[in-house]
C-alpha positions in Angstrom: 2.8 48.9 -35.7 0.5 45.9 -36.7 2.0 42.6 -35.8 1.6 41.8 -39.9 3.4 44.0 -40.6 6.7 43.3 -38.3 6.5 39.9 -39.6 7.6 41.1 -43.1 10.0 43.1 -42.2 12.9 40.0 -43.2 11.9 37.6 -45.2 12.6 33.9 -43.4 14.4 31.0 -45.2 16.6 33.7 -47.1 19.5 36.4 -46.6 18.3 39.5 -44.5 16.9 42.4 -46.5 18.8 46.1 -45.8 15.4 47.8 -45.7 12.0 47.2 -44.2 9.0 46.6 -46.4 4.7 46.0 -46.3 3.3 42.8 -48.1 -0.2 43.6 -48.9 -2.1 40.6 -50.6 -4.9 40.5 -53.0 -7.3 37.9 -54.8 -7.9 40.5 -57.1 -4.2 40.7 -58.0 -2.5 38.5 -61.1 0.9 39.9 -60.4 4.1 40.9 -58.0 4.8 44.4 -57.7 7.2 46.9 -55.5 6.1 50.1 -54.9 8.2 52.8 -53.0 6.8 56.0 -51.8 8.8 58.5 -49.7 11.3 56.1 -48.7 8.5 53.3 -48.1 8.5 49.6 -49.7 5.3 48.1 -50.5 5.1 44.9 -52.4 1.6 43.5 -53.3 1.2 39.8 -54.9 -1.8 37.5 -55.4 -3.1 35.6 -52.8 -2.3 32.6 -54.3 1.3 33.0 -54.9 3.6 31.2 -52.1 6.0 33.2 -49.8 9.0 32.0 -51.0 8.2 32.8 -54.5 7.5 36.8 -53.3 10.4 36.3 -50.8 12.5 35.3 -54.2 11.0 38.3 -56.2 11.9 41.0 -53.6 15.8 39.6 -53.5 16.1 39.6 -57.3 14.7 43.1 -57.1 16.7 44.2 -54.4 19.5 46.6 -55.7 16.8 48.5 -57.5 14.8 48.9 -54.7 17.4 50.2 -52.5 18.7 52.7 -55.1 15.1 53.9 -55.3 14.9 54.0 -51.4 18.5 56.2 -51.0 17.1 58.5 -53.8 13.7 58.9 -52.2 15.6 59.4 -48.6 18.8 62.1 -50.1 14.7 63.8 -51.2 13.2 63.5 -48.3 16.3 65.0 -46.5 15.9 68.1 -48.7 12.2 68.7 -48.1 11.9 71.7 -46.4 10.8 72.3 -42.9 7.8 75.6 -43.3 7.5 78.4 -40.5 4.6 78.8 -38.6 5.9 82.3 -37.7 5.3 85.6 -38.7 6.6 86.7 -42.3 7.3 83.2 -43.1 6.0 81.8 -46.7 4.4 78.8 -47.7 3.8 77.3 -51.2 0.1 77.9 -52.7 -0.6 76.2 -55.9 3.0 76.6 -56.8 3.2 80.3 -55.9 4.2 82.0 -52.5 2.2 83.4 -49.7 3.6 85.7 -46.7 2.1 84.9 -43.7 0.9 88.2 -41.8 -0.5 87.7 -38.6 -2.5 89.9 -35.8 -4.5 88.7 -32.9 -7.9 89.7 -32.4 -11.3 88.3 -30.2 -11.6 85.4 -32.8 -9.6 83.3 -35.1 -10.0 83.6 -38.9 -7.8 83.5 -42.0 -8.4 85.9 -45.1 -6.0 85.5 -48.5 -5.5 89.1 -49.5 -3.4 88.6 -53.1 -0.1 87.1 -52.2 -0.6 88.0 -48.0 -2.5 85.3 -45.7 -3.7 87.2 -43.1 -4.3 84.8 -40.0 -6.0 86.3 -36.9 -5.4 84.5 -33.8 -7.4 84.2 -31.1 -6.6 86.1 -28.1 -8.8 83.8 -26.2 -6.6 81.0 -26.7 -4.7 78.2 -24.6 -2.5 77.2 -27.2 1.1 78.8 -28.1 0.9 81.0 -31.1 3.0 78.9 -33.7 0.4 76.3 -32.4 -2.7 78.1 -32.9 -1.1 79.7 -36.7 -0.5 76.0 -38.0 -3.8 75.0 -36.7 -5.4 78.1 -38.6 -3.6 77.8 -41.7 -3.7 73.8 -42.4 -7.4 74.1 -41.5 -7.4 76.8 -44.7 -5.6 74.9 -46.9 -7.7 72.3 -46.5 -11.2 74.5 -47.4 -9.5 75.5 -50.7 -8.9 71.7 -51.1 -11.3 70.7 -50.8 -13.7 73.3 -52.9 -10.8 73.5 -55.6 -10.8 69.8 -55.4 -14.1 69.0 -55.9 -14.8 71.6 -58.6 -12.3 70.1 -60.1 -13.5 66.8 -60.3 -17.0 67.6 -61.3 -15.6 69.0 -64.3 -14.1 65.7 -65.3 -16.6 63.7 -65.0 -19.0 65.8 -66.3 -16.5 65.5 -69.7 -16.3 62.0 -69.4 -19.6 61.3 -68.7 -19.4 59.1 -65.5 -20.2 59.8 -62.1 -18.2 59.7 -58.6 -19.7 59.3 -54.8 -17.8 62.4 -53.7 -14.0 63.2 -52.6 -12.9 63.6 -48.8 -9.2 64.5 -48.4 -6.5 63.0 -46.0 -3.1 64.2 -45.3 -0.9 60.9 -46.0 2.9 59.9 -46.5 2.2 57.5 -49.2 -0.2 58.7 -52.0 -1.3 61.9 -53.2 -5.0 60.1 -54.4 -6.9 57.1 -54.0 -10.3 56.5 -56.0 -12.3 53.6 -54.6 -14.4 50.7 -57.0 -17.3 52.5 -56.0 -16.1 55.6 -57.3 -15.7 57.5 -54.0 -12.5 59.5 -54.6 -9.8 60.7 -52.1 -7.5 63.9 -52.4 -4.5 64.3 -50.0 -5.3 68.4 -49.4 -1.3 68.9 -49.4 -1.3 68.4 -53.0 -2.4 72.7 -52.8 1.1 73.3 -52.2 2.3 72.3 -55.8 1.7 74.3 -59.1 -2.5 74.0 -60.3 -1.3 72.4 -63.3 -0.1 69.8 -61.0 -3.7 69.5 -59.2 -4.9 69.2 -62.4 -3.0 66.3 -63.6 -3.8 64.5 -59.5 -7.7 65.1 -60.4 -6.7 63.7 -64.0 -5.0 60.2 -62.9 -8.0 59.9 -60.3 -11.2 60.8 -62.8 -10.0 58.0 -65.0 -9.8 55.3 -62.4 -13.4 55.8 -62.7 -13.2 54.2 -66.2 -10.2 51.9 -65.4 -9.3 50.8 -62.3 -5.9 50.0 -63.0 -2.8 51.5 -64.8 -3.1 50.1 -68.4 -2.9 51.9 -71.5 -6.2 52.5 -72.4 -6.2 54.0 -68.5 -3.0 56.3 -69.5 -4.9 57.4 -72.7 -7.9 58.7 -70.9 -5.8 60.4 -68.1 -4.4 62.5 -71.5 -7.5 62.9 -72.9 -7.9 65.0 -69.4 -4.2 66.4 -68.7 -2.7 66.7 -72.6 0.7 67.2 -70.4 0.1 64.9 -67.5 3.8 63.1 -68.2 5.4 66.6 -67.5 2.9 66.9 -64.6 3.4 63.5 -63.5 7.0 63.8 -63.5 7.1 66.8 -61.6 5.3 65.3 -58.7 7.8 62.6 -58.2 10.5 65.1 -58.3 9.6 67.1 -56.1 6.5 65.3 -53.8 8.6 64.5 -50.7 8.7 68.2 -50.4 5.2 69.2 -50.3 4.3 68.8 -47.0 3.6 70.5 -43.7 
């Protein structure tokens, strides 16, 4: 753990917070904000703005954070644990797939309907629930990444702008990322919720191409995208903590 971050973890000349939390700082930033992500506290503020002025803002904001942190955390509780195992099923694009599994000289996985057939390898050093979570993350993450990126090339193309590419990333704390340049992250996981879901991710990202920021005229072009993005949107935060492996 970064020695910047241990630092922030209670704020000096004032009470002990109950819960830990990041300060990420920012010349490009006007404004204090929290944000909380599967049970994780981030607060970013100018670079200009003194500690005890963010150290005041975080206490004043305190019962609201940990309300949002015991909600997240009750969530994250729920989430459930997948099998690796034969028979098991696991969420694709909101609908589920039964794992079938044989062995064979090499390792490959084929998606036959609603069966993904994974063939281990019987030349393998690795355990079998091992070598099927190996094998099946490393598929998910193909159809990520060509859904993904079909995806996006769609909405730029309709509004007109360009992008540097997409890479995905598996992370606890945000489902997409797009860059200044325009390079755009996906996190691949984001397969295991409905497509109009994906949609609405590839949505919110696409128009950070146009705004970099969440303002209105941001909001109005991520509709222009995802007519429904709010139920989207709100769907993800529901349920979020529970899509991944």
């Amino acid at each position: 753990m970064p020695l910047s971050f241990l630092k922030n973890l209670h704020p000096k000349n004032t009470s002990p917070l109950p819960f830990a939390f990041e300060l990420v700082r920012s010349t490009r930033r006007r404004s204090i904000s929290i944000e909380i992500s599967k049970a994780q506290v981030v607060v970013r503020a100018p670079q200009f703005v003194a500690r005890h002025e963010i150290e005041k803002f975080i206490h004043e904001k305190s019962a609201w954070v940990q309300q949002k942190l015991q909600q997240q955390e009750l969530q994250l509780s729920a989430a459930p644990i997948y099998s690796f195992t034969p028979d098991s099923t696991l969420p694709y694009l909101g609908e589920p797939l039964t794992l079938v599994v044989h062995k064979q000289s090499k390792a490959d996985v084929v998606r036959y309907g609603d069966k993904l057939l994974v063939i281990l390898s019987s030349r393998a050093r690795v355990g079998e629930t091992t070598q099927i979570r190996r094998l099946v993350c490393g598929w998910y993450q193909q159809q990520a990444f060509t859904l993904l990126q079909h995806k996006t090339d769609l909405a730029v193309a309709k509004l007109g702008v360009r992008h540097l590419g997409i890479t995905l990333k598996a992370t606890r704390s945000k489902w997409g990322h797009c860059t200044a340049r325009g390079a755009i992250q996906y996190n691949w996981q984001i397969m295991l919720a409905p497509e109009a879901v994906v949609d609405y991710l590839v949505a919110h990202e696409v128009s950070h191409l146009l705004h970099h920021n969440h303002s209105p005229a941001f909001w109005a072009v991520v509709e222009q995208l995802c007519p429904d993005y709010k139920k989207h949107r709100a769907w993800l935060k529901a349920h979020g903590a529970q899509l991944m492996f």
